[in-house]
C-alpha positions in Angstrom: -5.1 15.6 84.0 -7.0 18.1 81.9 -9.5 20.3 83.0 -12.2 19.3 80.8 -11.2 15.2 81.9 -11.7 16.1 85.5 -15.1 17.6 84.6 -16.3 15.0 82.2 -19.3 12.9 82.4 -17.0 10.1 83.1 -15.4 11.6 85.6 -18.6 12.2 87.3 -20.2 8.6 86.5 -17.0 7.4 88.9 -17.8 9.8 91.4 -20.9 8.9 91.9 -20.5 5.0 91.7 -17.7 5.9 94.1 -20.0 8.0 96.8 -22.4 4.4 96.7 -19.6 2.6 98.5 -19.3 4.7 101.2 -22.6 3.6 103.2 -21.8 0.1 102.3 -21.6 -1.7 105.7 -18.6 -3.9 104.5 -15.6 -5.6 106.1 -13.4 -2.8 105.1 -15.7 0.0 106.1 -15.9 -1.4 109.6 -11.9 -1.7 109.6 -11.4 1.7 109.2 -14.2 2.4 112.1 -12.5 0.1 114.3 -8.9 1.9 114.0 -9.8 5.6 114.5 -12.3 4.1 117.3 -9.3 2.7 118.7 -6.7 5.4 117.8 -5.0 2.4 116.2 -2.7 4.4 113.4 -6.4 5.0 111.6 -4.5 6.9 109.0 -2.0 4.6 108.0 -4.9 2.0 107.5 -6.6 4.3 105.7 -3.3 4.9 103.4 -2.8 1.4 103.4 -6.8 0.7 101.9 -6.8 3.8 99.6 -3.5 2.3 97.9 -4.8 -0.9 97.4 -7.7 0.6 96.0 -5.5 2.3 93.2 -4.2 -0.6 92.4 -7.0 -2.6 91.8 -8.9 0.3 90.0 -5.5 -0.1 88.0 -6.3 -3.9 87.2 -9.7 -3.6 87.2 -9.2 -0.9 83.8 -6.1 -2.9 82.6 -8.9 -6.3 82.6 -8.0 -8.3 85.2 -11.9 -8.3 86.0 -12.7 -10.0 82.7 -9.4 -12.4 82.6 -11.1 -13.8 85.5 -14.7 -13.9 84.7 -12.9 -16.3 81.4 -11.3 -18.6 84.1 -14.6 -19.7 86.4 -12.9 -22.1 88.1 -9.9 -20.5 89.3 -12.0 -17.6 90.0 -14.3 -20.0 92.1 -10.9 -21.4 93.7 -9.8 -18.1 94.9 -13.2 -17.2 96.2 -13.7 -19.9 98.1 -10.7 -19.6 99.8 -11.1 -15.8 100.6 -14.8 -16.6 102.5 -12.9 -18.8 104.1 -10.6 -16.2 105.4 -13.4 -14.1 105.8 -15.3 -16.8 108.3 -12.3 -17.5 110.6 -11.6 -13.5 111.0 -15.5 -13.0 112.2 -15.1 -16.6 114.2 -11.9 -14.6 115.8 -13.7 -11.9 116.7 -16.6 -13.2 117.8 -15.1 -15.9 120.2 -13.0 -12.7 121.6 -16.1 -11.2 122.0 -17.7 -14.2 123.9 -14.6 -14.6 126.1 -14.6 -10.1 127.2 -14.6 -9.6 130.6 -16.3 -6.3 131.7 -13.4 -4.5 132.5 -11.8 -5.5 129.8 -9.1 -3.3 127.8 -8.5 -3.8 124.3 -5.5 -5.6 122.8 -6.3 -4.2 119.5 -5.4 -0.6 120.8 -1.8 -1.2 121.9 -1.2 -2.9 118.8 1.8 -2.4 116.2 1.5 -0.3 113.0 2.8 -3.0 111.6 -0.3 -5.7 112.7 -2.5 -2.3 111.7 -1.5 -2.3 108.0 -1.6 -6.2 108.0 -4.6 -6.6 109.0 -6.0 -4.0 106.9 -4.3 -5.7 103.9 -5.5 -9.0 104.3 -9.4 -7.9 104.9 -8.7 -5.7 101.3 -6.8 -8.4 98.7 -8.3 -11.6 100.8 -11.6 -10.1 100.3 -13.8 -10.7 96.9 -16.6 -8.5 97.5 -13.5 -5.5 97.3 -12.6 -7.4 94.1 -16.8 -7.6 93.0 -16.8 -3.7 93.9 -13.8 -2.3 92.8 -11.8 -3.9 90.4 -14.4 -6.0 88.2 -16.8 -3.0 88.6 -15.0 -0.7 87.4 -13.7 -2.3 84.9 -17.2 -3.2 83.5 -18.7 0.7 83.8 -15.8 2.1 82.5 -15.2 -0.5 79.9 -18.0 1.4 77.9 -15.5 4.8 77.7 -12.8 5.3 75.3 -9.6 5.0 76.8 -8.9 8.2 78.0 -12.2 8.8 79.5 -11.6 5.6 81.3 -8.8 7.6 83.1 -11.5 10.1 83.7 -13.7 7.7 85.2 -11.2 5.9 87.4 -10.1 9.7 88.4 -13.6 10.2 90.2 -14.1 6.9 91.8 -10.9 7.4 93.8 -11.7 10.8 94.9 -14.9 9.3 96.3 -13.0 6.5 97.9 -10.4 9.2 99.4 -13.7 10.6 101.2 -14.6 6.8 102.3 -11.2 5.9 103.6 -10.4 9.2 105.7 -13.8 9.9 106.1 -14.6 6.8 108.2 -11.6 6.6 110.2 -11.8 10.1 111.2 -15.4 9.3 111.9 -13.9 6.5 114.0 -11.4 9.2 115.7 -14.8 11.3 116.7 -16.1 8.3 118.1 -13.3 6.9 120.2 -14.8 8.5 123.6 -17.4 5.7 123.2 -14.7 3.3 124.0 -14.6 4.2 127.6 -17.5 1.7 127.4 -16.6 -1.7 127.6 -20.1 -2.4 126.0 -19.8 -0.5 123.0 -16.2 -2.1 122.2 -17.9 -5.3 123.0 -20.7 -4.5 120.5 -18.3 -2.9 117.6 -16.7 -6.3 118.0 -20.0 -8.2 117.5 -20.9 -6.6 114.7 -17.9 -6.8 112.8 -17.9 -10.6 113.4 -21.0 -10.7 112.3 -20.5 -8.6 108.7 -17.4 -10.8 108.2 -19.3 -14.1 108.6 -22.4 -13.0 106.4 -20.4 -11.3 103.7 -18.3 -15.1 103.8 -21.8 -17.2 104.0 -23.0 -14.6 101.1 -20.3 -15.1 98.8 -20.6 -19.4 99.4 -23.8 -19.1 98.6 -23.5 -17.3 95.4 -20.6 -18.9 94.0 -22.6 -22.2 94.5 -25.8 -21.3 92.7 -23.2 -20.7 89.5 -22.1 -24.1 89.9 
């Protein structure tokens, strides 16, 4: 990329829409949290999230965004089977929660890299608000650049979600001595259900006030 790309105010407009996400309390951020908490191979789920969020800055440029926003019904379909998903994760998590015994260790930290990356898969492509954010988003902000300064623009949102993804599960890493505490795995837990049930009630709610 050119020097004057990677400077340009494109390139900045992404960067900054980027750095919004990275307070966002969503599904994803707390993912990332939960695996360096748990030294569960936070960097490969980081990897895993930061690719996926390549590729749907990729569709979101190429129009996938507005294809769908053409299609409301299919787009309702799909989203009302992803807050689905959404619902029975938190419901997981939460009954897990219910069911902890004190002295409980968690299964999540002796689990495969494999369950890591799956998990952090299905909590980015099975979750609309990552579509809302990400891939419609971007394509509607950068939709208002000529093409190459749409490169420009997709340029800096990914180096700010670089700093999200690695930044919160090496956060998670620093925090990991909490998790001596049965409590504060119990309550990492609790609030995770709880993000993934609301963000699922949130997006029912709003896809049937555009009915």
């Amino acid at each position: 990329m050119r020097a004057d790309l990677m400077f340009s105010s494109a390139t900045v407009s992404g960067f900054v829409f980027g750095l919004g996400l990275i307070f966002s309390l969503g599904p994803q951020n707390l993912m990332l949290i939960r695996a360096g908490m748990l030294r569960n191979h936070p960097m490969a789920v980081a990897s895993t999230g930061y690719v996926s969020e390549i590729a749907l800055v990729a569709m979101g440029i190429g129009g996938l965004g507005t294809v769908l926003t053409q299609h409301p019904t299919l787009s309702g379909t799909l989203q009302l089977g992803c807050a689905g998903f959404l619902a029975w994760c938190g419901l997981r998590v939460l009954i897990r929660v219910s069911r902890a015994s004190e002295a409980e260790v968690p299964t999540e930290a002796r689990g495969s890299r494999f369950r890591a990356i799956s998990l952090m898969l299905a909590v980015t492509w099975l979750n609309p608000l990552a579509w809302l954010e990400v891939m419609f988003l971007v394509g509607v902000f950068s939709s208002g650049y000529a093409s190459e300064a749409q490169i420009g623009f997709a340029f800096g949102f990914l180096s700010a979600s670089a700093i999200r993804f690695y930044g919160w599960s090496l956060a998670g890493v620093g925090l990991s001595s909490k998790l001596k505490l049965p409590a504060y795995r119990r309550k990492l837990d609790a609030v995770a259900g709880v993000v993934l049930i609301s963000a699922a009630v949130v997006l029912s709610l709003n896809i049937l006030n555009s009915v």
